[in-house]
DOMI-181476 format. One record per residue: residue in one letter; y, z, x of N, C-alpha, C, O in turn. Coordinates in Angstrom, 1 decimal. Example, Ala and Ser with C-alpha at 12.3 -4.5 7.8 and 13.67 -1.06 7.14 Angstrom:
+---+--------+--------+--------+--------+--------+--------+--------+--------+--------+--------+--------+--------+
| r |    n_v |    n_w |    n_u |   ca_v |   ca_w |   ca_u |    c_v |    c_w |    c_u |    o_v |    o_w |    o_u |
+---+--------+--------+--------+--------+--------+--------+--------+--------+--------+--------+--------+--------+
| A |   -5.7 |    7.8 |   13.2 |   -4.5 |    7.8 |   12.3 |   -3.3 |    7.8 |   13.2 |   -3.3 |    8.5 |   14.2 |
| S |   -2.2 |    7.1 |   12.8 |   -1.1 |    7.1 |   13.7 |    0.0 |    7.9 |   12.9 |    1.1 |    8.0 |   13.4 |
+---+--------+--------+--------+--------+--------+--------+--------+--------+--------+--------+--------+--------+
END
This chain:
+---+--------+--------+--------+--------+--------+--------+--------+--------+--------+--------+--------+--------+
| r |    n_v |    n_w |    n_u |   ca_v |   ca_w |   ca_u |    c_v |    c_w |    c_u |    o_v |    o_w |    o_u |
+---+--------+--------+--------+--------+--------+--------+--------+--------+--------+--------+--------+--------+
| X |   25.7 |   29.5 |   11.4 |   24.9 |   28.6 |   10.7 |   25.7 |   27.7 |    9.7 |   26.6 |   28.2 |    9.1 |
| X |   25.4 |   26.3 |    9.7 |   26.6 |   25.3 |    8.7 |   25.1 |   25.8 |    7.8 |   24.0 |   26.2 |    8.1 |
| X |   25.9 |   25.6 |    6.5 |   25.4 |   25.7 |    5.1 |   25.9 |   24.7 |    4.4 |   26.9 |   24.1 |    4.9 |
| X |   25.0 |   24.2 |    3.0 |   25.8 |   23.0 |    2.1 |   27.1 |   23.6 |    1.0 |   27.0 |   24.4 |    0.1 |
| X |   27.8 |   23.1 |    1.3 |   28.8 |   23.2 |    0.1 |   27.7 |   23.5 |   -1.0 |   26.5 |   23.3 |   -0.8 |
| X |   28.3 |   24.1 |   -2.4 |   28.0 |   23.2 |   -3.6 |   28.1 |   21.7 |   -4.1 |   27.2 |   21.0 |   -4.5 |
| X |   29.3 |   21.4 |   -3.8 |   29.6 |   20.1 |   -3.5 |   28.4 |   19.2 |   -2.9 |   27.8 |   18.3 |   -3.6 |
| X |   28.2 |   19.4 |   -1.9 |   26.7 |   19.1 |   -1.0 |   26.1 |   18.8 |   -1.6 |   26.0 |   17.5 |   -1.8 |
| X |   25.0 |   20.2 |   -2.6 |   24.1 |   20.5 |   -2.8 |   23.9 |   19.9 |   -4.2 |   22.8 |   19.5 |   -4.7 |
| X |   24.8 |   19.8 |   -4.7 |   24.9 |   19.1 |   -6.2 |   24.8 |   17.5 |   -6.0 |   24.1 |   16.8 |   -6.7 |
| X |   25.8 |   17.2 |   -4.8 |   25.0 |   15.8 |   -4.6 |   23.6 |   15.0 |   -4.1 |   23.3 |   13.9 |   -4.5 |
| X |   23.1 |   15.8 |   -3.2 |   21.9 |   15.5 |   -2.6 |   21.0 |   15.7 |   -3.9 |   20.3 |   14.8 |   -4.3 |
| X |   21.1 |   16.9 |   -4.5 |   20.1 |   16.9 |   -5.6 |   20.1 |   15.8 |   -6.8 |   19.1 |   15.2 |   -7.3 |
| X |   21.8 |   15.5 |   -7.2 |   21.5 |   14.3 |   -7.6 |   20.6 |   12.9 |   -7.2 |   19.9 |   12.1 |   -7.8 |
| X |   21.2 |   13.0 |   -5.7 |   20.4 |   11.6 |   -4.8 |   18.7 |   11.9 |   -5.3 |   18.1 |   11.2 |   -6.1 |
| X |   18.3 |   12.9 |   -4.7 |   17.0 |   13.1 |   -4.5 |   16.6 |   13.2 |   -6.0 |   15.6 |   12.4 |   -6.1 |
| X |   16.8 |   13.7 |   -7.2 |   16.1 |   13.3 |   -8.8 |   16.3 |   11.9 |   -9.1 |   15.5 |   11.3 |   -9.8 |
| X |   17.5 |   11.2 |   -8.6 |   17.6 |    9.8 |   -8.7 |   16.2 |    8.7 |   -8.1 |   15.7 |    7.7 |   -8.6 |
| X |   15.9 |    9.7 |   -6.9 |   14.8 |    8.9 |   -6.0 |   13.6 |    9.1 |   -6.8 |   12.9 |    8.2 |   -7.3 |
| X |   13.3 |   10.3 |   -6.9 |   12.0 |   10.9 |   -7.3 |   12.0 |   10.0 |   -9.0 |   11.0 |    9.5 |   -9.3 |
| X |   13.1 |   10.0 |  -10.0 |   12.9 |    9.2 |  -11.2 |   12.4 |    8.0 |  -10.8 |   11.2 |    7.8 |  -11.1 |
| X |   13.0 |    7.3 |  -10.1 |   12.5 |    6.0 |   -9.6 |   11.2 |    5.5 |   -9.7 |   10.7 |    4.5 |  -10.3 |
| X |   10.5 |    6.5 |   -9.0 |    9.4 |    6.5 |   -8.4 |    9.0 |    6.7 |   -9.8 |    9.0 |    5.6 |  -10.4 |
| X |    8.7 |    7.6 |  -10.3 |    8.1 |    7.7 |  -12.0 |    8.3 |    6.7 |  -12.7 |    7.5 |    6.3 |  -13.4 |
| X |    9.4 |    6.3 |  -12.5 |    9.4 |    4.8 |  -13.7 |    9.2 |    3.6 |  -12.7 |    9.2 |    2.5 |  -13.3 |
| X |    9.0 |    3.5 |  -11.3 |    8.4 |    2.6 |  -11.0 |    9.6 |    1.8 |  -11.1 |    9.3 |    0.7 |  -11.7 |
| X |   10.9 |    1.8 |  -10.7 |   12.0 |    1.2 |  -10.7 |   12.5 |    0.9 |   -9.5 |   13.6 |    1.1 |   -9.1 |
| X |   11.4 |    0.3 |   -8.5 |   12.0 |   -0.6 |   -7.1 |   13.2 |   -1.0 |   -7.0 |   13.5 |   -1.3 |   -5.8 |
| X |   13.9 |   -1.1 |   -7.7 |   14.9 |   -1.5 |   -7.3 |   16.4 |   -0.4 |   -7.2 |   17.3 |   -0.6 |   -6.4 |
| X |   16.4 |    0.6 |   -8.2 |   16.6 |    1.9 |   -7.8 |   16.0 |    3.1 |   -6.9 |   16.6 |    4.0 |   -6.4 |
| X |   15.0 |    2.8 |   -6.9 |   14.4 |    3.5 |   -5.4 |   15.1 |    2.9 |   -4.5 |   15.9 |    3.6 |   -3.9 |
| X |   15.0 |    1.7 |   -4.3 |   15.2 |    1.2 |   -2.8 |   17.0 |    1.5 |   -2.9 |   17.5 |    1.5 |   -1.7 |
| X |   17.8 |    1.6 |   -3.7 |   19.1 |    1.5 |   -3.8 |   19.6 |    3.3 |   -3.3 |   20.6 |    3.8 |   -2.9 |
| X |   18.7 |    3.7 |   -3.5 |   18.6 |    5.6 |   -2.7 |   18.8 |    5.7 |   -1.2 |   19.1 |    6.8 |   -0.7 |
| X |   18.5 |    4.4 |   -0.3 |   17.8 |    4.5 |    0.6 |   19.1 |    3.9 |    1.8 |   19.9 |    3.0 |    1.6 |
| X |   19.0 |    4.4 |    2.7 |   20.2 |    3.6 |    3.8 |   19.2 |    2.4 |    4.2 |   18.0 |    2.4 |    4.3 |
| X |   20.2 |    1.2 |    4.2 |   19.8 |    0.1 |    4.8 |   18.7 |    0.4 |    6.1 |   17.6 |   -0.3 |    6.3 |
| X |   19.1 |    1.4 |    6.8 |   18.0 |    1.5 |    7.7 |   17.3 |    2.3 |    8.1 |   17.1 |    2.5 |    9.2 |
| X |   16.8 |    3.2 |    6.6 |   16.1 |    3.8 |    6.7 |   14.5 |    4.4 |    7.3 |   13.6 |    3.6 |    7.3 |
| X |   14.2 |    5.3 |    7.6 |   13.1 |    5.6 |    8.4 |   12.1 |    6.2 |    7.1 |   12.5 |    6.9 |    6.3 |
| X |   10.7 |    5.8 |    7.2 |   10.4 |    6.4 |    6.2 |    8.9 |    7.0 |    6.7 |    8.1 |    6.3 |    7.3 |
| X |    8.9 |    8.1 |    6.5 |    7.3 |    8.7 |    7.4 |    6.7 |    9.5 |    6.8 |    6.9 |   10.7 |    7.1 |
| X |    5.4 |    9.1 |    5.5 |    4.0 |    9.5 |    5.2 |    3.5 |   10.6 |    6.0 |    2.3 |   10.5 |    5.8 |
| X |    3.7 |   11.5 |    6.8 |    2.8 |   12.0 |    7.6 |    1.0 |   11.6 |    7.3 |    0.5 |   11.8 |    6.2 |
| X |    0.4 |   11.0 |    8.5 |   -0.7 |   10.7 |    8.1 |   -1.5 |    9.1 |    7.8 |   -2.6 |    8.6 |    8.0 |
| X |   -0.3 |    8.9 |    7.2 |   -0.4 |    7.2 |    6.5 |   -0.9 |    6.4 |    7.9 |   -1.7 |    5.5 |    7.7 |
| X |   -0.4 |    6.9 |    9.7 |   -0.5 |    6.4 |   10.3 |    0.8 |    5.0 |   10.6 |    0.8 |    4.3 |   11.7 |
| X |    1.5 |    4.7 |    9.9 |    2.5 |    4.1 |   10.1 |    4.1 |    4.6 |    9.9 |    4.5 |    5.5 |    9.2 |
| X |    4.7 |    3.9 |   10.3 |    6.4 |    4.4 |    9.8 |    7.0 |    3.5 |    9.6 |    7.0 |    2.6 |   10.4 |
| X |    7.8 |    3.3 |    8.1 |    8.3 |    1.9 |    7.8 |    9.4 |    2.3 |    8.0 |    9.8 |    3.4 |    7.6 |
| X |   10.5 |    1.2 |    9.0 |   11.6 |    1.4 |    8.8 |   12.4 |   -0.1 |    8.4 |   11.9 |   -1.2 |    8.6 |
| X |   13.4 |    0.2 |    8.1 |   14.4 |   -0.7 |    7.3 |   13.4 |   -1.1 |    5.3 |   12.3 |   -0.9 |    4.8 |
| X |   14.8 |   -1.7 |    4.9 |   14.3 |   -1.4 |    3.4 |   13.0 |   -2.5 |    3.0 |   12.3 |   -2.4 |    2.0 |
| X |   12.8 |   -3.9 |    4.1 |   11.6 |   -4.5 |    3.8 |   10.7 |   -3.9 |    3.8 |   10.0 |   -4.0 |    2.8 |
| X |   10.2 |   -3.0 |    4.9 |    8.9 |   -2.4 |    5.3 |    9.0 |   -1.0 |    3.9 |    8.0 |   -0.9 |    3.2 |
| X |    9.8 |   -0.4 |    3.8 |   10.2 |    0.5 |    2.8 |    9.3 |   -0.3 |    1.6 |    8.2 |   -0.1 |    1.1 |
| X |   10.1 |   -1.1 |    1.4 |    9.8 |   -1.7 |   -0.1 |    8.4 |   -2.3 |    0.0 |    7.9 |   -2.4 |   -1.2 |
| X |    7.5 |   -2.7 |    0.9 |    6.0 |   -3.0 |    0.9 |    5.5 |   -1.9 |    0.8 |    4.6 |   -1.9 |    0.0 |
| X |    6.0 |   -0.3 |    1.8 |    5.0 |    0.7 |    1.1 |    5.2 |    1.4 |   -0.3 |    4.4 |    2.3 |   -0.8 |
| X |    6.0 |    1.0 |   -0.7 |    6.2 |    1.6 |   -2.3 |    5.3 |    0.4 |   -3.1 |    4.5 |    0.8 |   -3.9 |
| X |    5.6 |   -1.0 |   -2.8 |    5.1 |   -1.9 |   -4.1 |    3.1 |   -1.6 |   -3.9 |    2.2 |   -2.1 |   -4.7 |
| X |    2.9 |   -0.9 |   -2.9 |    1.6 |   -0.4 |   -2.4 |    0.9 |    0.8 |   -3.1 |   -0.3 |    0.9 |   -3.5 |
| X |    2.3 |    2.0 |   -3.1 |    2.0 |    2.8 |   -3.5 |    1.5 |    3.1 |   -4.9 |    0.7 |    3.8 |   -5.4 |
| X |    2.8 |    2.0 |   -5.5 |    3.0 |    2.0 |   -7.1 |    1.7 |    1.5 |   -7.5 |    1.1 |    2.1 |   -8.4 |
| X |    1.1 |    0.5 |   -7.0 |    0.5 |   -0.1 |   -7.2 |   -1.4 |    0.6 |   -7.2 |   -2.6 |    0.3 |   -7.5 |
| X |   -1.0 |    1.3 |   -6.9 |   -2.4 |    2.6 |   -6.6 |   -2.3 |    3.8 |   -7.6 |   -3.2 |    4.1 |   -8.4 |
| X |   -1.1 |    4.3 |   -7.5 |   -0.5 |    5.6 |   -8.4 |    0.4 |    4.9 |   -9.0 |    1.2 |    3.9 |   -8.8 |
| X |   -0.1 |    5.9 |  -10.5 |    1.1 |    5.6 |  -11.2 |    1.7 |    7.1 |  -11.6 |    1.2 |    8.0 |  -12.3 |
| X |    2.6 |    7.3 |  -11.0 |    3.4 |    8.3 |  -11.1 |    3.7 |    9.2 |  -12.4 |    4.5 |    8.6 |  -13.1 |
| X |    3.3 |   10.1 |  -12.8 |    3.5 |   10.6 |  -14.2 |    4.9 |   11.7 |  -14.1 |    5.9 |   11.7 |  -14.9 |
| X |    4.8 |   12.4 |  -13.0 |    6.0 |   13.2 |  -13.3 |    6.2 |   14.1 |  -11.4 |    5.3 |   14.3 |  -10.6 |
| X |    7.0 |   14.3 |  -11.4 |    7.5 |   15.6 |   -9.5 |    8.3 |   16.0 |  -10.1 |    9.4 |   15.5 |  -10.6 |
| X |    7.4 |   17.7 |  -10.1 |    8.0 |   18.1 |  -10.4 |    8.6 |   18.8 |   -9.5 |    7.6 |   19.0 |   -8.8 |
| X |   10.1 |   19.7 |   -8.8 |   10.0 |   20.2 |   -7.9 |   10.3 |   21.6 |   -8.1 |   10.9 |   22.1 |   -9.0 |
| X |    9.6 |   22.0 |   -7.1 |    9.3 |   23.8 |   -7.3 |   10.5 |   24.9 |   -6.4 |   10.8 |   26.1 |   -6.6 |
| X |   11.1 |   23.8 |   -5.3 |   12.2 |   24.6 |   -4.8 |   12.7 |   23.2 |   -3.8 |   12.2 |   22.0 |   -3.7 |
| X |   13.7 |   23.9 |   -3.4 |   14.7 |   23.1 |   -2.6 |   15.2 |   23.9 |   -1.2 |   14.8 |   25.1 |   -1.3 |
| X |   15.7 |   23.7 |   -0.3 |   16.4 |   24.5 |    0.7 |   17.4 |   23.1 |    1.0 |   16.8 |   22.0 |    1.0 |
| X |   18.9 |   23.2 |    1.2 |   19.8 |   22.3 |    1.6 |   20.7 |   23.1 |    2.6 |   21.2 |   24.2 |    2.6 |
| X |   20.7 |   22.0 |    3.5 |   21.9 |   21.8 |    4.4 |   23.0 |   21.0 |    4.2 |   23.0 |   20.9 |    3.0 |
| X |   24.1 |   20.3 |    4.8 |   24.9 |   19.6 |    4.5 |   24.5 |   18.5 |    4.7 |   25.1 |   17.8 |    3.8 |
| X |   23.6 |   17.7 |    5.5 |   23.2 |   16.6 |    5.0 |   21.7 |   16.5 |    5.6 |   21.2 |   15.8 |    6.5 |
| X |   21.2 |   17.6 |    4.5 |   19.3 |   17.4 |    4.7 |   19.1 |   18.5 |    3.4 |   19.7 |   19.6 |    3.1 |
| X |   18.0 |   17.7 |    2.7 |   17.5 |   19.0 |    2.0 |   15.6 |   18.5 |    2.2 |   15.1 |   17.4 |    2.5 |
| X |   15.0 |   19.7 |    2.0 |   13.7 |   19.9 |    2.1 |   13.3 |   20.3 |    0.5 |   14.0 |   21.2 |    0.0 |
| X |   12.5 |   19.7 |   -0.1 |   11.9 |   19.9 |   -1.3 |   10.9 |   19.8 |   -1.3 |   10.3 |   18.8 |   -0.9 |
| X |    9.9 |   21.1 |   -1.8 |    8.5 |   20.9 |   -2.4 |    8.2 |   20.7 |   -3.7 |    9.0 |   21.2 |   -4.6 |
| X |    7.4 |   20.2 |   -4.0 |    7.1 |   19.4 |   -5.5 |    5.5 |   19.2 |   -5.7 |    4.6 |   19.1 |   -4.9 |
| X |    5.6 |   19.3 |   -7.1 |    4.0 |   19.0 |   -7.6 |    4.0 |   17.9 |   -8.3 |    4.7 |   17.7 |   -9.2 |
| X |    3.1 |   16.8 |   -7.8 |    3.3 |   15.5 |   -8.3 |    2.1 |   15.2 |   -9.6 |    1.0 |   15.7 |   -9.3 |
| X |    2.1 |   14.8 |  -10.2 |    1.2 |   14.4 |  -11.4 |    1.2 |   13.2 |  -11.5 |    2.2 |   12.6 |  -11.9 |
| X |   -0.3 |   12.5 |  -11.0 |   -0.4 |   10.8 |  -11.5 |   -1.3 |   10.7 |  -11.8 |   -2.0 |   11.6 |  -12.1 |
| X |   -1.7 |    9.1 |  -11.7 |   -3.2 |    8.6 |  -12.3 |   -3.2 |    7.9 |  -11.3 |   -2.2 |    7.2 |  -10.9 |
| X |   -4.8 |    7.9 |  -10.7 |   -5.0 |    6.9 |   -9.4 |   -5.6 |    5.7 |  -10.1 |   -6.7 |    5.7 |  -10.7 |
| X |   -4.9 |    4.7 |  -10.1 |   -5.3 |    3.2 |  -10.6 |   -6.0 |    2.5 |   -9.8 |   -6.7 |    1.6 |  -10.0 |
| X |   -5.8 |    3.1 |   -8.6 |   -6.1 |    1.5 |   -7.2 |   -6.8 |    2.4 |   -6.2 |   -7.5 |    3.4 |   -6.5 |
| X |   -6.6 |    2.2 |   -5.2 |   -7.0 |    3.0 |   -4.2 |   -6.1 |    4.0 |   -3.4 |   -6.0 |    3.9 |   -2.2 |
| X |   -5.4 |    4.9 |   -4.1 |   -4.8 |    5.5 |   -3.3 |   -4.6 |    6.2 |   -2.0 |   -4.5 |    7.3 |   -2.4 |
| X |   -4.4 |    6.2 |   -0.7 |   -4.6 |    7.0 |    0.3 |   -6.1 |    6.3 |    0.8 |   -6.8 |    6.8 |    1.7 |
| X |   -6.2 |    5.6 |    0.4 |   -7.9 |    5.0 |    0.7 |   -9.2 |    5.6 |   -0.1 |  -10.4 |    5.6 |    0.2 |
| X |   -8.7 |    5.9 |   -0.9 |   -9.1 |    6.9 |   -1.7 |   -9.8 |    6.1 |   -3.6 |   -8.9 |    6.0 |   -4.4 |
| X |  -11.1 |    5.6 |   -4.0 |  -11.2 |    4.9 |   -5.1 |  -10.8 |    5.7 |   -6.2 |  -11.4 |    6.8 |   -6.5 |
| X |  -10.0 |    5.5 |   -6.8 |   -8.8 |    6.3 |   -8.3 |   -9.7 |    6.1 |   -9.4 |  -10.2 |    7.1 |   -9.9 |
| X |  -10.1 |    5.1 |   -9.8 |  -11.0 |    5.2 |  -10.8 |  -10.3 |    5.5 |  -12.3 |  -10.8 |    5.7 |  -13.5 |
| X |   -8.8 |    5.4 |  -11.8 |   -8.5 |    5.8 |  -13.1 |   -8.3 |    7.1 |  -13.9 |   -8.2 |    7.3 |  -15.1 |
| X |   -8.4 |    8.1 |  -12.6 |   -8.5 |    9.4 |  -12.5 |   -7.0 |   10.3 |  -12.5 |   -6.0 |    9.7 |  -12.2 |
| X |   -6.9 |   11.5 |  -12.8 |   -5.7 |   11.9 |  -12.9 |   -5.7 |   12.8 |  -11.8 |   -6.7 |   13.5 |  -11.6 |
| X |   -4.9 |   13.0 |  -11.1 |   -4.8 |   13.7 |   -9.9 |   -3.4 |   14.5 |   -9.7 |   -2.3 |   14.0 |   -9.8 |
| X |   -3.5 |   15.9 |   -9.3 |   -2.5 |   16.3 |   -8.7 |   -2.4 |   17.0 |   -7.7 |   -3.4 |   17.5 |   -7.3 |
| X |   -1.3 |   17.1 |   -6.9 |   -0.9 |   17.5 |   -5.7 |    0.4 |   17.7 |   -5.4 |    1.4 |   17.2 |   -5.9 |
| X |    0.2 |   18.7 |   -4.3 |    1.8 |   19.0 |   -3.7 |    2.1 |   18.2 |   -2.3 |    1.5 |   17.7 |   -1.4 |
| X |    3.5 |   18.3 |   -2.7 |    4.1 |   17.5 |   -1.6 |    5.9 |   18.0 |   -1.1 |    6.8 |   18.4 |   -1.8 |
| X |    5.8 |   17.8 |    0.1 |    6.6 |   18.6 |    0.6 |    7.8 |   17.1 |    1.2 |    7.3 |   16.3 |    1.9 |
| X |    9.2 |   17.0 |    0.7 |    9.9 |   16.2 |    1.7 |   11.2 |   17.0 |    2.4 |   12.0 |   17.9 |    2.2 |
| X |   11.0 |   16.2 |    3.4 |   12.4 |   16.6 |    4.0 |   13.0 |   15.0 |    4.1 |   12.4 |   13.9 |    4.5 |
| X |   14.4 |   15.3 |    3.7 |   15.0 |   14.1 |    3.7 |   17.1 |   14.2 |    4.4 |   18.1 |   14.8 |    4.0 |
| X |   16.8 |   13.5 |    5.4 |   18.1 |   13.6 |    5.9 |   18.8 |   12.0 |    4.8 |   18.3 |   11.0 |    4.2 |
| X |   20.3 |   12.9 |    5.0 |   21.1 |   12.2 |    3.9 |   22.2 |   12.1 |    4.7 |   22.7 |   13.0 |    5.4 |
| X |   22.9 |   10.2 |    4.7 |   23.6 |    9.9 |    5.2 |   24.6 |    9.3 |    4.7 |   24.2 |    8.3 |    4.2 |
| X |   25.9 |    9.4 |    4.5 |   27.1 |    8.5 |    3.6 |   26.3 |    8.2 |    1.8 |   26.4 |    7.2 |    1.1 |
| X |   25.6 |    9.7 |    1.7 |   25.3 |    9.4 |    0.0 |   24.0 |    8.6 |   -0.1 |   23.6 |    8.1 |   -1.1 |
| X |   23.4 |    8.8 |    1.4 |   21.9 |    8.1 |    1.1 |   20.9 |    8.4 |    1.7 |   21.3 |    9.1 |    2.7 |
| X |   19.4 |    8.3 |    1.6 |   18.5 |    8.8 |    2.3 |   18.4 |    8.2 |    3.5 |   17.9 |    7.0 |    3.3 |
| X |   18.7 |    8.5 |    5.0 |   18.9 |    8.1 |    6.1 |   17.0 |    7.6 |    6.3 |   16.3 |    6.6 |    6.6 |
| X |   16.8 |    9.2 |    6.0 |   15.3 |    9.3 |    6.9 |   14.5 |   10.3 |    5.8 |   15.0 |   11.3 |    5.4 |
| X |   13.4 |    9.9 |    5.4 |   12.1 |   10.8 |    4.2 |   11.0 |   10.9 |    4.9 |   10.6 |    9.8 |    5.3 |
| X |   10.3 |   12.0 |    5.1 |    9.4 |   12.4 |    6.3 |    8.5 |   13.3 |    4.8 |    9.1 |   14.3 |    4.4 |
| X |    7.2 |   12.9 |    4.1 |    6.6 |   13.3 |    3.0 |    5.4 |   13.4 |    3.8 |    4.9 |   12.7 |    4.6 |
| X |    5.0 |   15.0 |    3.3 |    3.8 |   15.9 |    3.9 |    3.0 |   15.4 |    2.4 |    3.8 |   15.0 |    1.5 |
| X |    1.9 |   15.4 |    2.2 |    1.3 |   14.9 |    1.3 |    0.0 |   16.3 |    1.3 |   -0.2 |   16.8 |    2.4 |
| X |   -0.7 |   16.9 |    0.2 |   -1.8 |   18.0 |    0.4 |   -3.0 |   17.2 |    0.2 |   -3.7 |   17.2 |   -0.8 |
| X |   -3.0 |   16.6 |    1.0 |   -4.6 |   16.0 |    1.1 |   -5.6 |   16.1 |    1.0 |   -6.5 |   15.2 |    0.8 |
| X |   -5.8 |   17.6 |    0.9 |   -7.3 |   18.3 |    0.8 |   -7.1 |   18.3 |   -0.9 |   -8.1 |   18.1 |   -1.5 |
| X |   -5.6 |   18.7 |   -2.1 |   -6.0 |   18.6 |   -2.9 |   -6.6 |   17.1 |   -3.6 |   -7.5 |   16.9 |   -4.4 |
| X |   -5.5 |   16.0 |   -2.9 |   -6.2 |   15.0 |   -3.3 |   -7.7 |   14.9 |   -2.8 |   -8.5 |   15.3 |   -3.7 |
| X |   -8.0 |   14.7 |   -2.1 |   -9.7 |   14.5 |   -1.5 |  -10.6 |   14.9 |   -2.4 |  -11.5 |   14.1 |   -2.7 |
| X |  -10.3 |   16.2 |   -2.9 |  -11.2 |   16.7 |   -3.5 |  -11.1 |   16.7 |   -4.9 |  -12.1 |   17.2 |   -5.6 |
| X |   -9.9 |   16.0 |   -5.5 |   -9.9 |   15.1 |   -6.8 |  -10.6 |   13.9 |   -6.9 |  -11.2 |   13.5 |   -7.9 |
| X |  -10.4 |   13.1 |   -5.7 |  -11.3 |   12.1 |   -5.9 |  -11.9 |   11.6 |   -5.3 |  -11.8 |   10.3 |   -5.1 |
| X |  -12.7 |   12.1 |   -4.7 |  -14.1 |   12.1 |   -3.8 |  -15.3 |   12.6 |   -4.8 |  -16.5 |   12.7 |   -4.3 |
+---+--------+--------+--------+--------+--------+--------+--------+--------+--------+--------+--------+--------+
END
């Protein structure tokens, strides 16, 4: 079995709180700076997969633009040498329509699970399980 260094593990986790800040402060332009030029990015569910950092950056200015991210928190981690898997509990306010979903202005939380392959110090590829049924039933 390869395992991550510490070395590794200390960097990915940096990459990955760098990403997840981002997203909380709504800082597109360090988000997208997380991200390999051509990266893959996959919502499970969303029904689409953006790849490279245009299509990236339309579903974030989408996302932001629905949620406003209050805090992810993450509850554990598992790392390899260049993948780690994180689950996290996310805390926002739905401003717009999130997920297709009317926000209302509402505060919502849920878990969310990523796995993220990491390439030369960047997110190659983010594949985010989203708990749907908690959202749904926040704001439905």
């Amino acid at each position: 079995m390869i395992t991550a260094t510490e070395e590794d593990r200390a960097a990915i986790d940096r990459l990955v709180d760098e990403h997840f800040d981002a997203e909380v402060h709504q800082d597109l332009d360090t988000l997208l700076a997380t991200f390999a030029d051509d990266v893959e990015h996959d919502v499970v569910g969303s029904g689409t997969v953006s790849r490279g950092k245009p299509q990236v950056e339309a579903f974030y200015r989408a996302l932001l633009a629905d949620l406003r991210l209050e805090s992810i928190e993450s509850v554990r981690r598992y790392h390899g040498p260049d993948f780690v898997v994180d689950e996290s509990i996310v805390h926002a306010r739905a401003i717009g329509r999130p997920f297709g979903f009317d926000g209302g202005d509402r505060p919502v939380t849920f878990r969310l699970l990523h796995v993220f392959d990491i390439e030369d110090g960047r997110i190659r590829r983010e594949n985010a399980w989203l708990d749907t049924a908690a959202i749904v039933s926040q704001l439905t």
